[in-house]
N, C-alpha and C positions, 0 to 999 in steps of 0.2 A: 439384260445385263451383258457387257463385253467380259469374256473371258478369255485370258491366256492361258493357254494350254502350251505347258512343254514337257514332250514325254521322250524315248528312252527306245534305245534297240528291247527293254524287258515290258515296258507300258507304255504303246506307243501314244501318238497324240488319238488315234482312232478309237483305242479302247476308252482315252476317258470320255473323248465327245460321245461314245455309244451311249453309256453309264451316265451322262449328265442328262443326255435327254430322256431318257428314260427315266429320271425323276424329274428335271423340269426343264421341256422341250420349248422352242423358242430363243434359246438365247445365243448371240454373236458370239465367235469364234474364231481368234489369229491364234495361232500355231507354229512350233518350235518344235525342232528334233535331235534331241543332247546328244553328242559322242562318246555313248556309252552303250553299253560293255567294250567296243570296238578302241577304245580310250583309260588310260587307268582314272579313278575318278582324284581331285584335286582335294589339298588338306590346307588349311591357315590358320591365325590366332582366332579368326573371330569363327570360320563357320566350317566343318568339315564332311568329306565323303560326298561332294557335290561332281556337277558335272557341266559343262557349257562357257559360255564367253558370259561373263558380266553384263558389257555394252551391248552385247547382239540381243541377252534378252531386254533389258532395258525400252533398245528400240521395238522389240516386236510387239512386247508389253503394251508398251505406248499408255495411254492413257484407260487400261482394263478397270474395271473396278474389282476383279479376283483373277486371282493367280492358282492355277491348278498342276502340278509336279509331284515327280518322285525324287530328283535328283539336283532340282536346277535350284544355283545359290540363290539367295538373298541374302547380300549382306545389307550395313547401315549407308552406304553409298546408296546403293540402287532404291531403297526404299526412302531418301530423300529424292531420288528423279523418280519415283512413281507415286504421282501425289492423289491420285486418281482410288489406288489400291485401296480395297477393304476387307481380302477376304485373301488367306492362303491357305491350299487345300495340300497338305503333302501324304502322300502313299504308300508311307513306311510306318515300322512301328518309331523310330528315332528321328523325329525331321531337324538331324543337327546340320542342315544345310540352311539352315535359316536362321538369320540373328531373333532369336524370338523377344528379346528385353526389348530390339530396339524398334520390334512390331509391336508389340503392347504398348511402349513410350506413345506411336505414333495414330494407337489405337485401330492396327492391324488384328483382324482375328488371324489365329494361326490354328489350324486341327487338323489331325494327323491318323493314322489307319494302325493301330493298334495291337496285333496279333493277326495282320493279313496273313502273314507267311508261317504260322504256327503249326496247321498240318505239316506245313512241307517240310519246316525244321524238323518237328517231331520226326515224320519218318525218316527222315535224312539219319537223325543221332542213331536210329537201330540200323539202316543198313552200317554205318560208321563201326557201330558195336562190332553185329556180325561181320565184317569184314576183317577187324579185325584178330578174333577168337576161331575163325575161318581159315583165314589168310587167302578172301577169294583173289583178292587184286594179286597177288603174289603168282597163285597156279596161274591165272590166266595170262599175266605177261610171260612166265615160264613157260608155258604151252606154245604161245606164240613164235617164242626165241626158237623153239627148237627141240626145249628139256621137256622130257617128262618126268615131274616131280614126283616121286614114288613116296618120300617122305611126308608127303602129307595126309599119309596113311599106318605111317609108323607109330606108335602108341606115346614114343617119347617127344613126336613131334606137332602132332596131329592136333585140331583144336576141340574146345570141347561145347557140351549143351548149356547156354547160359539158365534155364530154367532151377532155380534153387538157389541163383549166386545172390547178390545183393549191389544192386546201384544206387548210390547217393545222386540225389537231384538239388541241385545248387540256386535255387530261383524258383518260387512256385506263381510263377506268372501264367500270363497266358499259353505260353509256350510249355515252358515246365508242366503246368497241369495236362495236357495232352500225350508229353513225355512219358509221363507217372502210367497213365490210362494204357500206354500201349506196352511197355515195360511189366505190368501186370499183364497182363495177356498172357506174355511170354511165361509166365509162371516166376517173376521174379522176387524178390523180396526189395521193398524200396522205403528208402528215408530220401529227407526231406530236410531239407538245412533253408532257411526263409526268415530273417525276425519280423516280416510286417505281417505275416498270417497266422492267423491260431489253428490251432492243434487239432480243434475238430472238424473243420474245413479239408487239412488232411489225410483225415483219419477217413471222412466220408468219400474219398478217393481212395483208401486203400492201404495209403503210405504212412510211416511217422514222421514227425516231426521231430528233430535231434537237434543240436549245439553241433556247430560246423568240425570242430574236434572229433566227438563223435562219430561222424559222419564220414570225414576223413580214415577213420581207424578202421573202423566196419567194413565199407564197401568194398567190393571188387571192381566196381567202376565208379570212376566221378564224371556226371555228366553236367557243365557249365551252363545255365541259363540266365543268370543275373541280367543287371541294367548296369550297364557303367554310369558308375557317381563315385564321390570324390572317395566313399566310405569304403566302394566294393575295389575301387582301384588297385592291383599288384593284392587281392586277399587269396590268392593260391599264389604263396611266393615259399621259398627255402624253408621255412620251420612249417610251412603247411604240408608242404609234398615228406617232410621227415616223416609227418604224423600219418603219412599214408600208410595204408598197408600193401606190406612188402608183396609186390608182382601185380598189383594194382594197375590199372587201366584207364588214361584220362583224355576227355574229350572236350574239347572248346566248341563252339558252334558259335558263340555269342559276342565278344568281343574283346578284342586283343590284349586290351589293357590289363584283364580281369588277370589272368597270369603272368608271372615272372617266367617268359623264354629264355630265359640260360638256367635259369635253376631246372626246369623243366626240361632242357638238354642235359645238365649235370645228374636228374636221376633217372634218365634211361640209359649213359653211359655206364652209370654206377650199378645198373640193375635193379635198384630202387622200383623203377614203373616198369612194367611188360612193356607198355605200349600206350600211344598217345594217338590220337586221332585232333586235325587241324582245321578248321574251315577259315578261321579270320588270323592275321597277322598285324604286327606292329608298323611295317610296313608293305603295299600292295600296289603290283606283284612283289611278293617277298627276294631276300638278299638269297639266294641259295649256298653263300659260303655259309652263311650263319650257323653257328654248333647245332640248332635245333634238326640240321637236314643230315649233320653228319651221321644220323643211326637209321639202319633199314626198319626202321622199330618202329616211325612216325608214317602215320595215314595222312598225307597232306595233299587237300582239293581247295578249288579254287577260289573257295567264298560263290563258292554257288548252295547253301543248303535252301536257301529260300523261292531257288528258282524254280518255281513250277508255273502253269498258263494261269493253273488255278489263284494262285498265288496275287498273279498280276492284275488279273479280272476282282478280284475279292480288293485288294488293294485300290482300284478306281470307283467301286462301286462303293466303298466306304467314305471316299473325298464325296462323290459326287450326293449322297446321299446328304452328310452336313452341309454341303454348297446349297443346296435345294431348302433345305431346312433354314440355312441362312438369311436365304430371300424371301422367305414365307416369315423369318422373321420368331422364328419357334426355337428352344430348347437344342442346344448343338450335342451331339452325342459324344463328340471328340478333341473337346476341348483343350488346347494345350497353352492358354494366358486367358 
């Protein structure tokens, strides 16, 4: 089988050929190398958060019969010039860079890597946490400049042990569920706001299962794991963050839409949140005028929580695994049409 392979300054084209032959050696191989991370990645009506030229892959493409990516579009253009195509392998948990209606019209498999990057989120959201009930980022640019921060030893200033408090988990996905698992460790109390999973599924993790009000009311932290769909779209918007409780601490990891960013500036001005921690934005690189930067109160990085080697490797060897499966012709494990 000819494969196109286009990988990524994160996955490059060498980790998925390692990962493909490793389940089924043998097969031809042109290659592509997206403008990414070193590029911000491109948004449009039909497919988003891609990366690369259309035409250039098209041409490299050529007549593949599967397409292997983390990043690179497909829209309805290029899958009428690849008539050849029967298999597209993407490396993310979300492969919205790919028209997938207009893959399945064309009888395109499209399967996708599902919770590759769930370790690494997970840990990400607790350093986020402690960092911010810490204020490490804070002393250490402080130290840098010159100050030494004595306040951050003062009792009125100083942070404290999240052991005992309570985190709401927003999404008990793949990601969520790992969330939950290391947030207990820490000795924490944790709910669990979810309506597609039942309660004992939760419960044998540790956490409960609550009504998003609820959830909202209780915690001392909210931590965002949802999927963007039309349902969860803006559901942490103005009358959600009221229902927070007051000095409450919120974390997005997952995606931008899922909150309303100015209401989310309006309650860290108002004091409503302690503190907000930010991985994803509405738009990337974000506006820096935008209200949300105006408080020293927001932890914002750079939509890197998923970035680890682990990550990347776990991410190809998941395409390359249903690719293998494909050709043999058996049960796809990641099916997404």
């Amino acid at each position: 089988m000819k494969i196109a392979v286009f990988g990524s300054g994160f996955i490059t084209p060498e980790i998925f050929i390692d990962e493909i032959d490793r389940e089924v050696p043998g097969c031809e191989f042109v290659t592509g190398t997206l403008p990414w991370p070193g590029a911000p990645r491109g948004n449009d009506d039909e497919i988003q958060e891609y990366a690369g030229d259309f035409d250039e892959i098209v041409r490299i493409a050529g007549d593949a019969e599967a397409l292997v990516t983390d990043l690179a579009p497909v829209n309805a253009k290029m899958l009428a010039q690849m008539s050849s195509l029967k298999f597209i392998g993407v490396a993310r948990g979300g492969p919205v860079n790919i028209n997938i209606a207009e893959a399945t019209r064309r009888g395109v498999v499209v399967t996708n890597a599902p919770g590759r990057n769930g370790p690494a989120v997970a840990e990400f959201t607790v350093a986020l946490v402690l960092d911010m009930v810490r204020r490490i980022g804070t002393g250490v640019e402080n130290l840098r400049s010159g100050r030494w921060q004595g306040d951050l030893y003062s009792y009125e200033t100083c942070g404290f042990e999240i052991a005992g408090s309570t985190i709401g988990i927003v999404g008990f996905g793949k990601v969520g569920r790992l969330v939950v698992d290391l947030f207990r460790a820490f000795g924490m109390n944790v709910l669990v706001y979810d309506p597609f999973v039942a309660a004992a599924d939760v419960e044998k993790a540790g956490a409960r299962l609550v009504g998003l009000d609820e959830l909202l009311a209780s915690s001392d932290f909210v931590s965002i794991h949802a999927r963007l769909t039309p349902e969860t779209r803006g559901m942490i918007s103005a009358g959600e963050l009221a229902g927070m409780k007051d000095g409450a601490y919120l974390i997005n990891t997952a995606r931008p839409g899922l909150i309303d960013y100015p209401a989310v500036a309006e309650a860290l001005r108002s004091g409503k949140l302690a503190g907000v921690a930010l991985d994803v934005y509405p738009s990337e690189p974000p506006r820096l005028t935008d209200p949300i930067f105006a408080s020293d109160r927001v932890l914002a990085l750079p939509h890197v929580g998923g970035a680890t080697r682990e990550s990347a490797k776990r991410g190809a060897h998941m395409v390359a695994e249903d690719l293998a499966r494909f050709i043999r012709g058996e049960e796809l494990l990641h099916r997404k049409n």
